[in-house]
N, C-alpha and C positions, 0 to 999 in steps of 0.2 A: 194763840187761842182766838182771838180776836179776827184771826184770817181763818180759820174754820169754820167759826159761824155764819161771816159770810160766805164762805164757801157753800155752808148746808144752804143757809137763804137764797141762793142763785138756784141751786138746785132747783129749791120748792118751786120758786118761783117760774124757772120751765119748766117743770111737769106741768104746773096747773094750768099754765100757759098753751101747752102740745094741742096738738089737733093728732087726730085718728090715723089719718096715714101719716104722719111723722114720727110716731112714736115705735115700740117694739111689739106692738102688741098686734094680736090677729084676732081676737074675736070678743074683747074691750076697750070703752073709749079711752082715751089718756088719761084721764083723770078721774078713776072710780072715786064716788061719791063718800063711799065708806072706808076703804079699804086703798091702801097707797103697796104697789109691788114690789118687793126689797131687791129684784131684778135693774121698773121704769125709772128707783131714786141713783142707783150704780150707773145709769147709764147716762143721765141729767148731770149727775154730780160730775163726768169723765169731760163734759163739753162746758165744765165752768172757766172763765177767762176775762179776769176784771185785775184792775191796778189800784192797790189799796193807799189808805190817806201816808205812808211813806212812797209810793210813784211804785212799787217793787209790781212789778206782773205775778200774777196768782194763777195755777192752771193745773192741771193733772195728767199724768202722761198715756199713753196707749193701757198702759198698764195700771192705772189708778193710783199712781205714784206721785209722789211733790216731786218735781224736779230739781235737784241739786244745782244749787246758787250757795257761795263761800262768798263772804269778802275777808281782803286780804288785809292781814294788820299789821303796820311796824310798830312795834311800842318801840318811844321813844326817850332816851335822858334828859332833860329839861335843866334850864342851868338850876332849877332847888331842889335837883337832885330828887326829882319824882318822874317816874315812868308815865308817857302818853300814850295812847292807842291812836295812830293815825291811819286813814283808810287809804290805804295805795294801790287797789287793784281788786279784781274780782274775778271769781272762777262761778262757769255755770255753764249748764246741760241745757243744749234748745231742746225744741218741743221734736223737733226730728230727726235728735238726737247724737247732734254734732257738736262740739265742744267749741267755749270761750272763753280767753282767760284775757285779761285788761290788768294791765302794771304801769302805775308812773312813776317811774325808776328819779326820775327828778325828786319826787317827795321820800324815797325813801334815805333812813342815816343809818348805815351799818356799828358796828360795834368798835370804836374808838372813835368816832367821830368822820370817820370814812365817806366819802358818799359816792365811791368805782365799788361796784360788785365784787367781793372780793376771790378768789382763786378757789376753787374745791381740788387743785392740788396742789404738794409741796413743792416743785419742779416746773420749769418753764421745758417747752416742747423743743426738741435738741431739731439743731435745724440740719442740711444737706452739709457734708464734710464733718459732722462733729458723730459722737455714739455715743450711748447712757450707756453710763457707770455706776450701780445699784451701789448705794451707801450701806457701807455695816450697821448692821441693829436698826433701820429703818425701815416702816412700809415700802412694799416693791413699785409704788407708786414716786419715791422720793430716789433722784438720782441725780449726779450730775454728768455735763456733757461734755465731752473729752476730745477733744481734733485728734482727728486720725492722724496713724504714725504716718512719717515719710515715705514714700510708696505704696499707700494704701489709701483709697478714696470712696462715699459713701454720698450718692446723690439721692438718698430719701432723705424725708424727715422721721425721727423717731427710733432709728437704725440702732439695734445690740451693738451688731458688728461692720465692720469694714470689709471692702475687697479690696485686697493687695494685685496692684496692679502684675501685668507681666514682665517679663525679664525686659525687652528692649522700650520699657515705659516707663514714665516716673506720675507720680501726682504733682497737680497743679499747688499754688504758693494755696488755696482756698479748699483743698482735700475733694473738691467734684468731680474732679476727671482724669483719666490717666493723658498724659501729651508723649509721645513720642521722645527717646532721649536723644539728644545731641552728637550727631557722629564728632568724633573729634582725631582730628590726624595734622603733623605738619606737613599743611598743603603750600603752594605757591601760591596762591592767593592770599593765604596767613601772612601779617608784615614780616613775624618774626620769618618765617622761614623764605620768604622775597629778598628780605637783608641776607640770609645765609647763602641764598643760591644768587645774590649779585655777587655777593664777597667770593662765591666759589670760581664763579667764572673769571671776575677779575685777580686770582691770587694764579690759577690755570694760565694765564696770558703770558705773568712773567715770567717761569721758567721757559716759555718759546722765546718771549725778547730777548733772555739773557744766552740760550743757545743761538739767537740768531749773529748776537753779538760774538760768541767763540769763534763761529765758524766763519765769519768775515776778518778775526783777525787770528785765524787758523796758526799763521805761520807764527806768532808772538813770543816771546819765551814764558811771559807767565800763563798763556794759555797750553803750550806743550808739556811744562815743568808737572811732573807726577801724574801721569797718564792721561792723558785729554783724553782718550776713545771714553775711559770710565767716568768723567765727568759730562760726555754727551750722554750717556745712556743715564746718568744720573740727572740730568735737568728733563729729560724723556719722560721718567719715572714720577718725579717731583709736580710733573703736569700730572700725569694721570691719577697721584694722589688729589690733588685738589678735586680733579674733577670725577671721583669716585665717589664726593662726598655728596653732589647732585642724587644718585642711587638711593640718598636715604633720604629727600626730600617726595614729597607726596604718597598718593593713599595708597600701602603695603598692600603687596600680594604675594603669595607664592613664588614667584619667580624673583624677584626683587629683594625678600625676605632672604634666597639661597642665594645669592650674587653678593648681596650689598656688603655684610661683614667677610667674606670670602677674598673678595676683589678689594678690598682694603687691607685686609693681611698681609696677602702676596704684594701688593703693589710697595707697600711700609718695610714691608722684607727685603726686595728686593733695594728699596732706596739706602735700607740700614746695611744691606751686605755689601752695596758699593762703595758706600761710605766704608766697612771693615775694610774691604780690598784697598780702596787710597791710603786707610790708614796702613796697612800691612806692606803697600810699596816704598812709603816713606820712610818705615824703619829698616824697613831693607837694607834702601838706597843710602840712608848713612851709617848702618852697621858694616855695609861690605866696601868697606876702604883698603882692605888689604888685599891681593891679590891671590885667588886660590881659597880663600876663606869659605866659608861654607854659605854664609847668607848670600856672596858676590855671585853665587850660581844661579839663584833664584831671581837677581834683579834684571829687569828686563824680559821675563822669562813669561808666560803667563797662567802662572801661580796666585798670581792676586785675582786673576779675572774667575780662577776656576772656583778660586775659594767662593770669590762672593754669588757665583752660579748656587754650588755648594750647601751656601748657607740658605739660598731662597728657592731651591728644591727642600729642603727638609720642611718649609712653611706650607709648600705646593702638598705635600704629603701629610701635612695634620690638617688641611683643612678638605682632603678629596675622604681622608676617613672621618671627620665630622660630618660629611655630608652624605655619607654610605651609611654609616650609624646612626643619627639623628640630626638631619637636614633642620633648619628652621625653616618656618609655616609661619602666615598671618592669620591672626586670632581677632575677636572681640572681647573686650575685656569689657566686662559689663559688670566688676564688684569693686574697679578704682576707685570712680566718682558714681554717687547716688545719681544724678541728672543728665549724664555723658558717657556713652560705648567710646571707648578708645580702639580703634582700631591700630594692632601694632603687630610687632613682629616679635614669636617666640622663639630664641635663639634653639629652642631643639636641646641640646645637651649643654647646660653650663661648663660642666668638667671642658667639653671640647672649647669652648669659647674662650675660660681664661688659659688653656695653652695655647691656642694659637697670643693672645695677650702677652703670656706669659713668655713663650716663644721671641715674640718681635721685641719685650724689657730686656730678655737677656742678651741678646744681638745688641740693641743699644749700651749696653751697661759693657761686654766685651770691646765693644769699638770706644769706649767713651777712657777704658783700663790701658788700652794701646795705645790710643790719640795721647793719653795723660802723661805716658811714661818718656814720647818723645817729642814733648811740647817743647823742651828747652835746649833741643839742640841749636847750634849756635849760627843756620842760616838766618837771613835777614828778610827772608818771605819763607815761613816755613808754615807752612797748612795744617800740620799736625793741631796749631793752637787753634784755629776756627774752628778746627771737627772737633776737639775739644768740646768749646763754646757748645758747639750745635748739638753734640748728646748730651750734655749737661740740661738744654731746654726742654730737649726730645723725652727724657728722662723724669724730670720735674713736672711735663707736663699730664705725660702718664700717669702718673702715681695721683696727681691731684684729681686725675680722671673718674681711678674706680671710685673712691668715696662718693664723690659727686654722681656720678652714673647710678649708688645704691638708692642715693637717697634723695633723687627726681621723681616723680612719674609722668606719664602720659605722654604728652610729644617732646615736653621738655629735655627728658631723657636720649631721647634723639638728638636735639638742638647742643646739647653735653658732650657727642660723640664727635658731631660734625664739630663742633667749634676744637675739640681734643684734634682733631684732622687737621683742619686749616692751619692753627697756632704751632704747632709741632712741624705741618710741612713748611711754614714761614721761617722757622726757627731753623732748623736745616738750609734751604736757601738765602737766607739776610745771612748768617753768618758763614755758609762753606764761598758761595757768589757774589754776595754784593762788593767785599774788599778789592776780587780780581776784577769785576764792572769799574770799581772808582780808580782803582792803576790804567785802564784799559782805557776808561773814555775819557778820564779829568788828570791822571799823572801820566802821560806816555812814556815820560824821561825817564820814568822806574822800570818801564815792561823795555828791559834790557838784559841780555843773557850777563850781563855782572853784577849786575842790580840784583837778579833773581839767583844766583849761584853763591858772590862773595861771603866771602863769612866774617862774624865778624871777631873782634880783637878776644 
């Protein structure tokens, strides 16, 4: 009330004040004597602008309006529990009609004694890698934030959903990006597989040193004794097993993938059929004692050689139709591991795989039945009992093979096969080779045609 009256009085007071050309009028002076214009007092009154005894500015706007001024109040709890009105701020409309609002947030106390602004929502904002998860029976404002699953990443903030990375990518440990996944293959750079292919090369060496050994003491009798031609083509073999197992060392291809278990077959066939043949002249050699007998016809004859031909043509022949029917290919397996492509090799037809497997067990297990039945005849160097020995290893190693091979993955699986290769081709030459090596280089007095023939009591 108090600001209205002065308000009217400023008025009055420029009207009565106006001079003729300042005021609105064209053909009276500003301040008719009698008679005051309900137009010259609207127009007086629009140009009032004074600060009343509280400091507040007083004014009217283009429109004859008071101009909107708030102040802001926090009522406040006081420790005796009575509410204060504290002024923290002001809202108000200038004169040209642009907006101000004035808060000190210092003096304001929220409601438990708080004095941070508190939150207008239930939810903190889900940051890059994480997605809202809309709570049941809550405002769709109220969520929680969930880290994206594995393979799936999300660089906004505030994000429903996730993008699932593509096949040869994985997400990062923080769900913002997708990175590239890890080839992975046993390469020659890898230690393990540097360890498998020094072991290969150096297990490869010894059957040359030990044929180089026969054929320098060619003439010997424990080198002649039970066919030396088929123990040189068996230390030949016993090499190229070794070094077949190099094939399966670094990164698979197509051609490598159809060689590598092929060339393994054949070569294990071919070592296991010479070993049947040794074994099959030895029973001969002491079943034909009598003259005219049936097995006497066969000794010396070359029946053992054809057999063991025989046996590793039938190997040659399961694996030319495995690889006419379903050849192995190098694949990427990209559902092993979440963070690494394996690149491997898909055998193509398992049927064809465990027969040729199955194929070179049962050659082993025949030669191991022959070797066993003439282990105790009564020469005093009689080789039957190391081919024993060595299908017995040959045998046990196999067998430990598949389980292990099921339940590897990735390069490991490989590293299973090769080690199955090397230990088996060792097993086979420590025990058919190394005894006639330790007669040959360290007992000479034994490598004597009676030494090698006697029998004993």
């Amino acid at each position: 009330m108090l600001n209205a009256v002065y308000a009217l009085s400023h008025a009055l007071h420029n009207l009565q004040a106006c001079k003729h050309e300042d005021g609105p009028f064209n053909n009276r002076t500003c301040a008719d004597q009698k008679h005051f214009y309900p137009w010259q007092l609207l127009y007086y009154l629009k140009k009032v602008h004074f600060r009343n005894k509280a400091g507040q500015e007083v004014y009217f706007d283009t429109n004859g309006d008071v101009p909107v001024l708030f102040d802001i109040i926090n009522w406040q709890l006081n420790s005796e529990e009575t509410m204060n009105s504290v002024l923290v701020g002001k809202y108000k409309v200038n004169n040209d009609g642009s907006q101000t609002i004035i808060v000190n947030d210092s003096a304001i106390i929220w409601s438990g004694g708080y004095l941070q602004t508190p939150y207008s929502i239930c939810s903190n904002s889900c940051s890059s890698g994480y997605r809202k998860a809309p709570l049941r029976e809550k405002p769709i404002c109220c969520y929680d934030c969930v880290l994206c699953s594995d393979g799936e990443i999300n660089n906004q903030t505030d994000a429903t959903d996730c993008i699932k990375c593509s096949g040869d990518s994985w997400s990062d440990e923080g769900r913002r990006v997708c990175i590239p996944k890890l080839i992975e293959y046993l390469s020659y750079s890898d230690p393990l597989g540097a360890v498998l292919a020094a072991g290969t090369i150096l297990l490869s060496i010894i059957p040359t040193f030990v044929l180089w050994i026969f054929v320098a003491y060619c003439d010997t009798p424990i080198v002649k004794a039970n066919n030396h031609n088929l123990s040189y083509f068996l230390l030949v073999a016993l090499s190229l097993c070794f070094l077949c197992a190099l094939i399966f060392i670094g990164k698979p291809n197509n051609a490598t993938c159809m060689v590598r278990q092929s060339a393994f077959g054949i070569v294990f066939s071919v070592c296991i059929s010479i070993i049947l043949a040794k074994t099959i002249t030895v029973a001969l050699a002491f079943r034909a004692t009598t003259p005219g007998r049936f097995q006497q016809k066969w000794v010396g004859s070359s029946t053992p050689s054809f057999i063991g031909l025989f046996c590793a043509f039938l190997q040659i022949c399961i694996c030319c139709v495995w690889l006419a029917y379903s050849a192995p290919f190098a694949e990427e397996n990209l559902n092993l591991y979440k963070d690494k492509i394996i690149i491997e090799c898909n055998e193509g037809s398992k049927i064809m795989f465990y027969c040729m497997l199955g194929y070179l067990g049962l050659l082993g297990i025949i030669s191991f039945i022959v070797a066993f039945s003439v282990r105790k005849l009564p020469d005093r160097y009689n080789e039957a009992k190391f081919i024993t020995f060595s299908m017995l290893i040959f045998i046990s190693v196999w067998l430990s093979f598949i389980p292990a091979y099921l339940n590897t993955k990735g390069k490991y699986v490989v590293a299973v096969e090769i080690f199955a290769i090397l230990s088996s081709g060792f097993g086979l030459l420590s025990c058919i080779f190394f005894p006639k090596c330790f007669v040959i280089l360290l007992r000479p007095d034994l490598n004597t045609r009676g030494n090698v023939t006697q029998r004993s009591h």
